[in-house]
N, CA, C and O atoms as CSV, one atom per row, in Angstrom:
chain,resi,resn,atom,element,x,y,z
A,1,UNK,N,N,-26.759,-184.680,-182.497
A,1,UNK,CA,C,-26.297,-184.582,-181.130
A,1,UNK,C,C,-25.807,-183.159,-180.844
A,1,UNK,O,O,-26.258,-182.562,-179.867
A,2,UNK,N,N,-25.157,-182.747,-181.426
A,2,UNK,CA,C,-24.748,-181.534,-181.492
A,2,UNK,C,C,-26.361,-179.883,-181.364
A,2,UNK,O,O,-26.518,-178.762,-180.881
A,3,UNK,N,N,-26.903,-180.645,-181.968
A,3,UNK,CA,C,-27.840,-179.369,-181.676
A,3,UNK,C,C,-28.609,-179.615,-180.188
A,3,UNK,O,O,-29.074,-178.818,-179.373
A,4,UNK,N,N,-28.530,-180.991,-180.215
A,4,UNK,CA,C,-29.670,-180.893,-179.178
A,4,UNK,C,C,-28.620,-180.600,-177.990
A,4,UNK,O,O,-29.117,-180.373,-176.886
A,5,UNK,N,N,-27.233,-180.585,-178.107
A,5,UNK,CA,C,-26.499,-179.940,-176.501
A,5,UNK,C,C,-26.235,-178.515,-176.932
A,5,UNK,O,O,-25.332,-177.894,-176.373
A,6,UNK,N,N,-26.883,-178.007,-177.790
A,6,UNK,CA,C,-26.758,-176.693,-178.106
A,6,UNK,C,C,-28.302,-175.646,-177.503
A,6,UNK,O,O,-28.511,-174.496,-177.115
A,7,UNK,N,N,-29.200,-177.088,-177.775
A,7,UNK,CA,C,-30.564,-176.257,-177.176
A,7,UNK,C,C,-30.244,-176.550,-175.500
A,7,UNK,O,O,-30.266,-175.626,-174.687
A,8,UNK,N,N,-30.052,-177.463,-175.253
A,8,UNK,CA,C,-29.757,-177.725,-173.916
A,8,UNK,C,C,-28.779,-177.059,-173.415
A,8,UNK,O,O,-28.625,-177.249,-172.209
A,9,UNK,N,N,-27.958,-176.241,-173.978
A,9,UNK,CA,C,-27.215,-175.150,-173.199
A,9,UNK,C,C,-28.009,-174.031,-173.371
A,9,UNK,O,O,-28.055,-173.405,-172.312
A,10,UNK,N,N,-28.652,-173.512,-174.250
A,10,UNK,CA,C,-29.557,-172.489,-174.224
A,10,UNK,C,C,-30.783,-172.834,-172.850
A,10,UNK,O,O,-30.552,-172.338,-171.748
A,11,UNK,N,N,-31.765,-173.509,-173.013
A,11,UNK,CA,C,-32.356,-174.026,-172.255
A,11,UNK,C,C,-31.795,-173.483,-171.123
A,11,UNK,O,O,-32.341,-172.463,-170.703
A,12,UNK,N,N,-30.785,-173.932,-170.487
A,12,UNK,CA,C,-29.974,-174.211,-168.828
A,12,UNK,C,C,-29.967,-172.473,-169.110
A,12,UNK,O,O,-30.688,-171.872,-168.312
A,13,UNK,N,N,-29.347,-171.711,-169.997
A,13,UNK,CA,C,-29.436,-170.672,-170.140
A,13,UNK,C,C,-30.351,-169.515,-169.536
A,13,UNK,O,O,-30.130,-168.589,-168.755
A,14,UNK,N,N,-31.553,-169.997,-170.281
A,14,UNK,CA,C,-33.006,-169.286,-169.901
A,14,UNK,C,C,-33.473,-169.421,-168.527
A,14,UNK,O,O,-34.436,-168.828,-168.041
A,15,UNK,N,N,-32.725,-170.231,-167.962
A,15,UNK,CA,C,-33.095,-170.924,-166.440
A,15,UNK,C,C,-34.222,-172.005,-166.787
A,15,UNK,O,O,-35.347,-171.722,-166.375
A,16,UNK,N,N,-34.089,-173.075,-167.411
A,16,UNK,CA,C,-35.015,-174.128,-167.184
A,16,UNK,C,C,-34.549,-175.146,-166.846
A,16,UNK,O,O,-33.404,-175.381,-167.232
A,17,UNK,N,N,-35.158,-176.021,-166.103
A,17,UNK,CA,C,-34.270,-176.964,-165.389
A,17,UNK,C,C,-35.454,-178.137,-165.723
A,17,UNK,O,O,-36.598,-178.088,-166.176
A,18,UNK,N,N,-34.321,-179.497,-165.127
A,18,UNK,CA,C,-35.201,-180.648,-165.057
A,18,UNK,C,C,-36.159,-181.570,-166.546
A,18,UNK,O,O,-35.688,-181.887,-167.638
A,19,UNK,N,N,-37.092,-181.710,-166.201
A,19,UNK,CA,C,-37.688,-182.270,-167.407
A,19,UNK,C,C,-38.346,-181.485,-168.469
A,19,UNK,O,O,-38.837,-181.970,-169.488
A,20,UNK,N,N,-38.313,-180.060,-168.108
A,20,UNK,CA,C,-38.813,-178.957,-169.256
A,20,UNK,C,C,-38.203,-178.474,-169.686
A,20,UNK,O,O,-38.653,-177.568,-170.387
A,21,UNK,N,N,-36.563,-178.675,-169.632
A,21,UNK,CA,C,-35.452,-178.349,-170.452
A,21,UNK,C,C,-34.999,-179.730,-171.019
A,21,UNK,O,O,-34.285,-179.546,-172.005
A,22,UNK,N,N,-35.193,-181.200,-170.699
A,22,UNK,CA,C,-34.865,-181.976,-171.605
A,22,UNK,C,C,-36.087,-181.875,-172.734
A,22,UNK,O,O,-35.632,-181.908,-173.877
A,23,UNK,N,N,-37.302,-181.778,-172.680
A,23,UNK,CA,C,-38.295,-181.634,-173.488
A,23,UNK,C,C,-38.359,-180.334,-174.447
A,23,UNK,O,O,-38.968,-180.378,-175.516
A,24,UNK,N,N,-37.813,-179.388,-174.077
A,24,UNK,CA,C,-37.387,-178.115,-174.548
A,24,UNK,C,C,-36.534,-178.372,-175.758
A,24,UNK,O,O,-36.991,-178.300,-176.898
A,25,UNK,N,N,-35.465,-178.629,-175.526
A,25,UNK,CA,C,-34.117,-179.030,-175.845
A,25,UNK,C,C,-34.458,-180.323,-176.903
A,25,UNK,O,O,-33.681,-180.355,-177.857
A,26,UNK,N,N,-35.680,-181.589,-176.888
A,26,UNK,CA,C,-36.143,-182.602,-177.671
A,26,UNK,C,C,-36.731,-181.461,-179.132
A,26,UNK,O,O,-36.218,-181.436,-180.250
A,27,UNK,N,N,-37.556,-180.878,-178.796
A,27,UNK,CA,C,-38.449,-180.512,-179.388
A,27,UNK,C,C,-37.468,-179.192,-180.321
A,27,UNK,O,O,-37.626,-179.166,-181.542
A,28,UNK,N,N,-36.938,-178.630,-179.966
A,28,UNK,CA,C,-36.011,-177.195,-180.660
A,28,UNK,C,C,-34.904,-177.955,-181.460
A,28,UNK,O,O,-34.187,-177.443,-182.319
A,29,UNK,N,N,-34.871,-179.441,-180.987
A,29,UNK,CA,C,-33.149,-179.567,-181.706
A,29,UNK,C,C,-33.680,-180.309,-183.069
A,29,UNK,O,O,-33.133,-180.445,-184.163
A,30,UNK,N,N,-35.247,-180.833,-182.471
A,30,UNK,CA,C,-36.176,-181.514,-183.641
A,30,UNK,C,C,-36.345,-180.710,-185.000
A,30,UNK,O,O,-35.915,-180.867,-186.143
A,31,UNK,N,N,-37.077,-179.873,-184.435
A,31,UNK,CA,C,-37.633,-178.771,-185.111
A,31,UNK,C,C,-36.240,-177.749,-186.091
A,31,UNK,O,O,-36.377,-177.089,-187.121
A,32,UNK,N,N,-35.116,-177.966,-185.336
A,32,UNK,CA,C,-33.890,-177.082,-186.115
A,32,UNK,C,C,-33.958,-178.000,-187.331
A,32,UNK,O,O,-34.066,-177.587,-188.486
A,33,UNK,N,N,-33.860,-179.747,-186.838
A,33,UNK,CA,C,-32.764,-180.703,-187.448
A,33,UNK,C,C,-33.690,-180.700,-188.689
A,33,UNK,O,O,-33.121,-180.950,-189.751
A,34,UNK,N,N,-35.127,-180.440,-188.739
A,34,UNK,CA,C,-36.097,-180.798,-189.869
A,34,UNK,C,C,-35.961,-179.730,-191.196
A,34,UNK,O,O,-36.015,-180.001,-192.396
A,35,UNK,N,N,-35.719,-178.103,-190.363
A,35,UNK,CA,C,-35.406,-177.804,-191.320
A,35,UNK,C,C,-34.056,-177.097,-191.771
A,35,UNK,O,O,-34.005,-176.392,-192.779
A,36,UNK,N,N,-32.600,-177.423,-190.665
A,36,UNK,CA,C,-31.577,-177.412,-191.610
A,36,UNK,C,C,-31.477,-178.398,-192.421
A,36,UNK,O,O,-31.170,-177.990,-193.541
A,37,UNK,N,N,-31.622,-179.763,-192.354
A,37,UNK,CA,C,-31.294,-180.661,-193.055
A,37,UNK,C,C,-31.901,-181.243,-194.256
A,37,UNK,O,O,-31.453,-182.116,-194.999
A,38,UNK,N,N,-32.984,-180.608,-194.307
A,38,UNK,CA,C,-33.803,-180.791,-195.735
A,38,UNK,C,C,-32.696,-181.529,-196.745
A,38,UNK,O,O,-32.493,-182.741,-196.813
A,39,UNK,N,N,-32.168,-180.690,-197.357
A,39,UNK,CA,C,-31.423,-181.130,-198.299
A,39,UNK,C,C,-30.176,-182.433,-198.493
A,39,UNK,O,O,-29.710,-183.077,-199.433
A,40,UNK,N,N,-29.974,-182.353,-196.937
A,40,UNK,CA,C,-29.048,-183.883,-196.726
A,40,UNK,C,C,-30.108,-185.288,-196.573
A,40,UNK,O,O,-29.749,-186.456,-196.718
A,41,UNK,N,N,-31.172,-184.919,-196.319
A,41,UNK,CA,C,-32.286,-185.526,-196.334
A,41,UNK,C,C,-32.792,-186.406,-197.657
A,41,UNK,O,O,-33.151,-187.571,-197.832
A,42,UNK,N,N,-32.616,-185.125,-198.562
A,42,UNK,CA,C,-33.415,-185.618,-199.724
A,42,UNK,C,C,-32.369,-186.135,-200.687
A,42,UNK,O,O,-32.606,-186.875,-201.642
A,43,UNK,N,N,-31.191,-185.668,-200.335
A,43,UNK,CA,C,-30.283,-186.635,-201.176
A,43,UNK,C,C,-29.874,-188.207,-200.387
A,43,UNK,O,O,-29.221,-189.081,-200.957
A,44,UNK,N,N,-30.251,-188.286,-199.401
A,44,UNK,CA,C,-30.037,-189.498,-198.669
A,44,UNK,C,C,-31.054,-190.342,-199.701
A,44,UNK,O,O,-30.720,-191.427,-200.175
A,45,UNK,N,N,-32.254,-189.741,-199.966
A,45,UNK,CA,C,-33.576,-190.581,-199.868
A,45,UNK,C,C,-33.347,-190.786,-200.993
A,45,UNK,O,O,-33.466,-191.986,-201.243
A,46,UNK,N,N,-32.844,-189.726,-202.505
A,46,UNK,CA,C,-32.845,-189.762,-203.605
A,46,UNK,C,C,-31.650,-191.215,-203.981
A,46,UNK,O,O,-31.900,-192.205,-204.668
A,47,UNK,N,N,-30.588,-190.935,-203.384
A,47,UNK,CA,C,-29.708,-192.494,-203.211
A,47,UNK,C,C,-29.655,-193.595,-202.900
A,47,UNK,O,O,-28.843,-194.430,-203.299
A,48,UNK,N,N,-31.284,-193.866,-201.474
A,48,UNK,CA,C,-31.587,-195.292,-201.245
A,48,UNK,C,C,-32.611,-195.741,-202.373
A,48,UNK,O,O,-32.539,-196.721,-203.113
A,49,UNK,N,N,-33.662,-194.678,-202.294
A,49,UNK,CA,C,-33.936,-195.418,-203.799
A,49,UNK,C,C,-33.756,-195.786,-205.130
A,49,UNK,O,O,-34.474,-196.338,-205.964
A,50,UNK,N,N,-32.281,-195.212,-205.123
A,50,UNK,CA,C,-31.473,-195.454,-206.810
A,50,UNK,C,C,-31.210,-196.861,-206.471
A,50,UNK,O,O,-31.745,-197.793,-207.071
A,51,UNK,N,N,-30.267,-197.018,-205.375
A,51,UNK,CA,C,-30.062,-198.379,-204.896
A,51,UNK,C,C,-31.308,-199.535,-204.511
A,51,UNK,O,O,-31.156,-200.726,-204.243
A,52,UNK,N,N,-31.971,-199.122,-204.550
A,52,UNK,CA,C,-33.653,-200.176,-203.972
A,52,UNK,C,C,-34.104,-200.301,-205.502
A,52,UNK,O,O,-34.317,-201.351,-206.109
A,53,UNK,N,N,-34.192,-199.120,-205.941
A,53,UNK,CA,C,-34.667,-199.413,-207.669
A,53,UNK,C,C,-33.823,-200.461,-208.409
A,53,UNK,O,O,-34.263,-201.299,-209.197
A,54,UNK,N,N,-32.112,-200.229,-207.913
A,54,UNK,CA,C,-31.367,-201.223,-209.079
A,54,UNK,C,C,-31.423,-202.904,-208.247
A,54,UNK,O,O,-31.233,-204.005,-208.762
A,55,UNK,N,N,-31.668,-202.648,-207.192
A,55,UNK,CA,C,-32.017,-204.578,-206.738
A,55,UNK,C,C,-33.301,-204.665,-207.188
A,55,UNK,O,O,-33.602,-205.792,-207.583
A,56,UNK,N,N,-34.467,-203.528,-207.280
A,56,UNK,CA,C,-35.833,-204.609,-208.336
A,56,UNK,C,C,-35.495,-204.789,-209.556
A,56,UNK,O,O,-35.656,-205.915,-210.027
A,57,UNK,N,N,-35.115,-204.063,-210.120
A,57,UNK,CA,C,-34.335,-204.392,-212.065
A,57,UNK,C,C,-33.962,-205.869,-211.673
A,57,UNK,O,O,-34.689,-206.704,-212.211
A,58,UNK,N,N,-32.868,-206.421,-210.753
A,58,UNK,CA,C,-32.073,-207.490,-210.861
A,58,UNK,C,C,-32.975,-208.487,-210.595
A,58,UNK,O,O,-32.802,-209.684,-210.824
A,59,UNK,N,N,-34.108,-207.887,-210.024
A,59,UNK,CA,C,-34.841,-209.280,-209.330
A,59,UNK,C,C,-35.519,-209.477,-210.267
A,59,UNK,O,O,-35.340,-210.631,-210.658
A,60,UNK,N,N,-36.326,-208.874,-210.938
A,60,UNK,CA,C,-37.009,-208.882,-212.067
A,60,UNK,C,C,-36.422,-209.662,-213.498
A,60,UNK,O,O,-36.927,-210.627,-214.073
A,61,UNK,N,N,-35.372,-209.014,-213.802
A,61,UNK,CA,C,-34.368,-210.203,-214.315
A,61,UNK,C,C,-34.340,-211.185,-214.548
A,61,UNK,O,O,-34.565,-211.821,-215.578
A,62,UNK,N,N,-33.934,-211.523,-213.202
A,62,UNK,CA,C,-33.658,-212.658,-212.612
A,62,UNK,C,C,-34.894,-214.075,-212.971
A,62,UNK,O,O,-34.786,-215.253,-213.311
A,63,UNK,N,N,-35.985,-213.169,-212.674
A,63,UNK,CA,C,-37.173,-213.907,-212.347
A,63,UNK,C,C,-37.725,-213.937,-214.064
A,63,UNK,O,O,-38.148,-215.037,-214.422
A,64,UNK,N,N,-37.743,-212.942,-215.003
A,64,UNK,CA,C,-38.002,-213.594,-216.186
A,64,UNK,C,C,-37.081,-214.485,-216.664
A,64,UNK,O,O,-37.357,-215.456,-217.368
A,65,UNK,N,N,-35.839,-214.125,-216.239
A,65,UNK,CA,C,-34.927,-215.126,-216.963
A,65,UNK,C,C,-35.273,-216.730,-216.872
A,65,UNK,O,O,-35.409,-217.514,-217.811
A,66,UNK,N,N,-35.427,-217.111,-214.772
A,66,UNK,CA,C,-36.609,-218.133,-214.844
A,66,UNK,C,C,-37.652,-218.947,-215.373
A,66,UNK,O,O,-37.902,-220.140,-215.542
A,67,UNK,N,N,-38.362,-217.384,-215.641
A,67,UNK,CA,C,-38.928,-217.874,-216.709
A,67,UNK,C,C,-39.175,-218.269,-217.820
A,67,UNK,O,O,-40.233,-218.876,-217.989
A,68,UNK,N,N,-38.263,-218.047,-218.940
A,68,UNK,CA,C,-37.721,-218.505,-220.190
A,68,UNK,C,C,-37.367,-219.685,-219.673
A,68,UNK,O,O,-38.216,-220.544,-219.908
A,69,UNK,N,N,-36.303,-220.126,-218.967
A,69,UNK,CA,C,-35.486,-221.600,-219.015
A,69,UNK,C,C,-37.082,-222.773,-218.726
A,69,UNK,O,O,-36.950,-223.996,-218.686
């Protein structure tokens, strides 16, 4: 949120108005957010799948254990 009222004050800035400064402002705050955030990104992703990996272990488990009894 923050970037995109940051392009959108730039935007209003440059003099663009209307729907080519909300599209302006979509597209620049996109394009920032992709590549400051790389790295909060990939540790997000690296942590849902630690967590997604340790519920298949359990299910798996689970399900041979099943299978023995």
């Amino acid at each position: 949120m923050g970037l995109l009222g940051v392009c959108l004050g730039l935007g209003y800035l440059a003099n663009l108005r209307g729907a080519i400064l909300l599209v302006a402002a979509f597209l620049g705050s996109g394009l920032l957010s992709f590549m400051l955030l790389t790295k909060q990104r990939s540790a997000m992703g690296n942590k849902i799948g630690g967590v997604l990996s340790t519920i298949n272990n359990r299910i798996e488990a689970n399900s041979s254990k099943e299978d023995i009894d």
